[in-house]
Each structure stands twice: as C-alpha cells, then as structure tokens.
TIZAVO-564722 format. One record per residue (C-alpha): residue in three letters; z negated, x negated, y. Coordinates in steps of 0.2 Angstrom, whole numbers, padded with zeros to 4 digits, always signed. Layout:
<recs>
AlaZXY ...
</recs>
This chain:
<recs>
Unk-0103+0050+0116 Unk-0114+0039+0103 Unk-0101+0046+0088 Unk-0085+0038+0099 Unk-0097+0022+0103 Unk-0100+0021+0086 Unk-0083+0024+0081 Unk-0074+0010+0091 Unk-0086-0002+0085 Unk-0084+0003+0067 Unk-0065-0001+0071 Unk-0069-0018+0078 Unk-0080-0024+0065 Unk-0065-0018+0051 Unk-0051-0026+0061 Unk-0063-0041+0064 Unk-0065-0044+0046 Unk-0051-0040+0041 Unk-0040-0055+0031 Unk-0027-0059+0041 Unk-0012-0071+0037 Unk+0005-0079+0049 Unk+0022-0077+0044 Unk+0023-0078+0024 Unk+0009-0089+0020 Unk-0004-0078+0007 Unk-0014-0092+0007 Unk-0029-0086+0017 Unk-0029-0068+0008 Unk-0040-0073-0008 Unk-0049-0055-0007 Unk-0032-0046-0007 Unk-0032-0039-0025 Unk-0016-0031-0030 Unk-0011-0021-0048 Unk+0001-0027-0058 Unk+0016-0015-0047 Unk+0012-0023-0032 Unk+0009-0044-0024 Unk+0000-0049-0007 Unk+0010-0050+0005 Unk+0007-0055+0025 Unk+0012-0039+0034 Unk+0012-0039+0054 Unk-0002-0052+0052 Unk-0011-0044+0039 Unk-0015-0049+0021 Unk-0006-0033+0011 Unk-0001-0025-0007 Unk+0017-0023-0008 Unk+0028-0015-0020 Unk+0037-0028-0032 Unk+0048-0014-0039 Unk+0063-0007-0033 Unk+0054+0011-0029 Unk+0072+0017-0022 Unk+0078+0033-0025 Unk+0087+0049-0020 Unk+0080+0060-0030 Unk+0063+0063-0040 Unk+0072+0060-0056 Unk+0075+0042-0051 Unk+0056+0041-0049 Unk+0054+0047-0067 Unk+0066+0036-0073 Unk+0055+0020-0069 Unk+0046+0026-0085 Unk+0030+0014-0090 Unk+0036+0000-0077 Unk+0026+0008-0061 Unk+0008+0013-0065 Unk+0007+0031-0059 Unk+0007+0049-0067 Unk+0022+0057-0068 Unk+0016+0071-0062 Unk+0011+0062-0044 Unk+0029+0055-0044 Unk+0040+0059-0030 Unk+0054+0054-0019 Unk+0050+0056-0001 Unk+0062+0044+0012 Unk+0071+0038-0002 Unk+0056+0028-0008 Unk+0046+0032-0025 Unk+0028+0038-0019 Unk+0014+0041-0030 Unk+0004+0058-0024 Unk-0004+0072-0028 Unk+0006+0086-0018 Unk-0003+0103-0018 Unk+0003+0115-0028 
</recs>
C-alpha cells in the first residue's frame, strides 16, 4: 500500500513540475534542452524534443542513408512504423 501511495505521489510531483506550454508557444520551455536532430516543441500541452529531420522510411536502408545528418549509431538504426528510430534491438 505505501509503494502505490508513494508511486502516485511521485507521479503528481513529476506532472506537477513538469514544463508545460499552449498551442505553439515554446516560450515557457526554457529547461527543455534538445540535440542538434531535434527542437522544442509544445506537444499536448507539454514542452517536448521533436525530430527536425524527415526520419521517414520504408525500409532500414533509408535509415542508413541519413548518413552523419541524424546522431545515432548505425548499428541502433531501424525503421519501425515507417519512422527512423534509434535503438538497440536484442540480438
């Protein structure tokens, strides 16, 4: 009972301090800190890092064509929903 009590209220105080943002202003998201692939972006009210590449693909080979432009290992490149994704898949 105490790890659930404890659980929710850890959940409350993340949400609660949590930067959020309305509609497109980024304004308020000044701890948001994004890499150089990515920009903030207010997503469902939330301050957010999101992709500023076309990560599109249909295969994993469209992934490796992206070559130095996205910062991830080719070897955690895959195309999984028709969208680039950087992971390390087990073996």
């Amino acid at each position: 009972m105490k790890f659930l009590f404890l659980t929710i209220v850890a959940c409350y105080i993340a949400y609660s301090i949590s930067e959020k943002c309305q509609g497109t202003d980024t304004g308020p998201c000044i701890h948001t800190i994004c890499d150089n692939t990515t920009a903030v972006q207010c997503v469902n009210g939330l301050c957010s890092c999101e992709p500023t590449l076309n990560l599109k693909c249909t295969t994993m080979q469209d992934c490796l064509n992206l070559g130095d432009t996205w910062n991830c290992a080719k070897d955690r490149r895959h195309c999984i929903d028709n969208m680039c994704t950087c992971i390390r898949l087990p073996a």
